[in-house]
Every structure is written in C-alpha cells, then in structure tokens.
N, C-alpha and C positions, 0 to 999 in steps of 0.2 A: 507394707507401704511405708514409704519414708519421704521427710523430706526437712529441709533447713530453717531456721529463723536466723536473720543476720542479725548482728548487733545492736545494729540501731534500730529498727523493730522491738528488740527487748527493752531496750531505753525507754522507747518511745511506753510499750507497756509499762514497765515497772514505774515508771513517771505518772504516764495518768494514772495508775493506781494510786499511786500517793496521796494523788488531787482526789480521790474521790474517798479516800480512808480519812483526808482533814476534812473535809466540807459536812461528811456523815458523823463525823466524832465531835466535830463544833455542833452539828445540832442537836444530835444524842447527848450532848452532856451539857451543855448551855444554854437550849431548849425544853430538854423534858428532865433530866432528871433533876436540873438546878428548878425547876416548876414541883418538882413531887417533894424534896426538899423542903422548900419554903411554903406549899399548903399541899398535903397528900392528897387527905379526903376530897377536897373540891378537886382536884386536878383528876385525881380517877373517875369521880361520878360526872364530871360536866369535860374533860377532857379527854377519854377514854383514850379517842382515838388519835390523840398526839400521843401517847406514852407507847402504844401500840406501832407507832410510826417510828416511837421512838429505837423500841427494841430491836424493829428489823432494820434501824438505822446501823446497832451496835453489829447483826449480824451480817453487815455489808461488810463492816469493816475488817469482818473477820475473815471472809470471803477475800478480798483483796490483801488481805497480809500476806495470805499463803499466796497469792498471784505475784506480789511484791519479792517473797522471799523465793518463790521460783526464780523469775525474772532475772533476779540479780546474783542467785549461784550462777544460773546459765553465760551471764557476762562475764563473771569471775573467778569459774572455778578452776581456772589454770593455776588460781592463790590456793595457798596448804590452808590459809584459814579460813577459806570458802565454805566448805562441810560444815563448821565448827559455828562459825553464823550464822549458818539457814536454819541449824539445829535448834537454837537459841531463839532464834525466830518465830519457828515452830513452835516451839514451847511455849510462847507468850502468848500465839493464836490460839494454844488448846485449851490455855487457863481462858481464856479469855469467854471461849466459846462456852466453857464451865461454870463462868461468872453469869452469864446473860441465863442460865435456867433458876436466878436467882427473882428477877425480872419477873416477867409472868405471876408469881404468885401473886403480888400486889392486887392484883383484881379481885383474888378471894378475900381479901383482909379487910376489917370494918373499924380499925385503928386509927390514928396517924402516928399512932409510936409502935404498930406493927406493921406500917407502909415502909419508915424511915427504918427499921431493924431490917428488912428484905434489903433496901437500898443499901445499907449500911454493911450486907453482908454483898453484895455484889461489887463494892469498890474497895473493898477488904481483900477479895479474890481478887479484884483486877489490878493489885496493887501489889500482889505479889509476885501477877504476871510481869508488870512492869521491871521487876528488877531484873529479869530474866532478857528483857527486851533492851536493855540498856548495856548488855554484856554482848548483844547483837551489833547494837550501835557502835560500842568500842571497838570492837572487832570490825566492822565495817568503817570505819575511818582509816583503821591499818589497811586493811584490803586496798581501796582507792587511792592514796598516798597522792592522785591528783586529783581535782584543784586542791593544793596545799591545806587553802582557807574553810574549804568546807570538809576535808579530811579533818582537820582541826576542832571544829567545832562541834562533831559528830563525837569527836571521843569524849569532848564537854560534855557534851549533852546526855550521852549513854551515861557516865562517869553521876551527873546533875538525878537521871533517873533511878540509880542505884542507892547512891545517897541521898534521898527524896524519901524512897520504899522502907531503910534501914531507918531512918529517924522517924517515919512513924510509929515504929514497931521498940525504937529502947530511948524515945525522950519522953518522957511522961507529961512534959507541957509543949508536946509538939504544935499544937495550937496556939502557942503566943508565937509561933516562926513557921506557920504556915503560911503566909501571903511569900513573905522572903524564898523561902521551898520551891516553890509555885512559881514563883518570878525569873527564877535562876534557872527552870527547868521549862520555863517557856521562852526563854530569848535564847539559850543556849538549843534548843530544838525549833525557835524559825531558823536561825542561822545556818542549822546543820543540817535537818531534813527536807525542809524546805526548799535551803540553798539547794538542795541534791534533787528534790525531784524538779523545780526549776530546768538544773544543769541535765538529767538527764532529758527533756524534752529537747532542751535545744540545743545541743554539742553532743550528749550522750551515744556513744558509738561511732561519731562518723568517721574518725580518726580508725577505725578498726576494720580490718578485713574478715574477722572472727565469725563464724556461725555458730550454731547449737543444731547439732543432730537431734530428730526427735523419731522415733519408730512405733509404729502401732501394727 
C-alpha cells in the first residue's frame, strides 16, 4: 500500500512539532531540572513526580526531533544537503536519548552532591549532542535559502550552539561568560527556529506542488 503527504501537510507537521519540542524543553529544563539544581534532596522526596514529569517531558522531545528531522528531509530532499542534516539531526536525538538514562537514577541517590553529579552528567552528554545539532542548523539555513531572514539566523544560531558546546569543554572560567553563551544562543535560536516553525505553520509548503511517497 502507498500513498502521498503533500508539502504542506509536512510543514504543517514539522511545525507543530517544533511547538511541542520548545514547550516540553522549557519545562523539562526550567521547571524540573533548574528545581533539582537549586534543592535536590527536597525536590525528589516531596516533588517526585514533577522530575518524573520531568523526564518523560525530555523523552517527548526526543520523540519529536526524529518527527521534526523526518518531516523536513521529506520537504527538502530534492537539496544534496538534505541527507547530511537529518544525519546530524539524528545524531543529536540519539545522544540525547542517551543523556536522559542519566535522569532516572536520581531517585536512588540520598546526596545532593550525588543528585547534582547525575544531573551534571546528563547536560554534559546533552551538550555534546548540542554541537552536533547546531551543524544541523547550519546546514538547514543553506537548504531553505528562503525566508532570507530566518535562513540567516538559523546559521547564527547552529554556528551560536557549536561555539556554546566548544567553550565549555577548553575555557576553564567558562562560567564568568556563561549568561553571555546563553544569551547569544537564545535570541539567535528564537529568531531562527522559532521564526521557522512559526513560518512553517503558516506559509510552509503552500507555494509547493511537491509530495513525499511513503510505502508500507
């Protein structure tokens, strides 16, 4: 059996995905882990079940990456660098998904400097997915070339995540130019991913006669 997804259908997907990979990542990480962070102990034994909420918030995300990184080969892969970004893509989802069996242990630990070591090793991993994800990004601003502006901002922001990942790992007081890091790597990615899941909801594809064959 076969049959087609047109273009705007993908947009339409790859767009809400987007929306549902920031709303789950703002609260998995602004919600629970920035809460395990600042008091472990109390936060596991009287909050269980937000960090619980929290985890399977991270495994949404990771779920919708690969939905995200389908979506948008299938729009794009008439581009040579189509393959080469989903790959990239992939690769951020698997670390990612690797990072989160970091999680979970916290519930056995009776520390808070062996809470904050678990946590410390899952955003270690997830940071090195990051730079992986940001060679996605770049690559995806070439692929779209339109809107101009958020083709632009996209290679920022991949470029922003890349150098973000590398000056944790060789400035040794990366922490006096963490807020700066962080700043530059969040206005340079609302601009860019944002703009684009925005743009794929509401323009994305209609302009295009294109399907995707799918066969099972």
């Amino acid at each position: 059996m076969s049959y087609t997804i047109n273009t705007r259908t993908l947009a339409l997907v790859a767009g809400g995905s987007y929306w549902i990979i920031f709303f789950s990542a703002i609260f998995a990480n602004f919600f629970v882990l920035e809460a395990l962070i600042n008091d472990p102990l109390t936060t596991i034994q009287q909050s269980h079940i937000l960090v619980r909420a929290g985890i399977l918030a991270f495994m949404i995300t990771v779920v919708f990456d690969v939905i995200v990184a389908w979506a948008l080969y299938e729009i794009f892969k008439e581009n040579h660098l189509s393959v080469l970004s989903t790959l990239f893509r992939m690769m951020h989802a698997t670390i990612m998904g690797v990072a989160i069996f970091a999680l979970p242990e916290v519930f056995t630990l009776n520390t808070s400097e062996e809470i904050l070591k678990q946590v410390d090793t899952f955003n270690t991993i997830w940071l090195l997915g990051l730079f992986f994800f940001g060679i996605h990004i770049v690559l995806l601003g070439k692929i779209i070339v339109k809107p101009k502006i958020i083709a632009f901002f996209l290679i920022i922001a991949g470029i922003m995540y890349m150098v973000d990942t590398v000056a944790h790992f060789i400035l040794p007081n990366y922490k006096e130019y963490a807020s700066i890091f962080l700043l530059l790597v969040a206005i340079t990615s609302i601009f860019g991913e944002m703009s684009l899941a925005i743009w794929l909801l509401i323009k994305g594809g209609k302009n295009s006669n294109a399907s995707a064959s799918i066969s099972n």
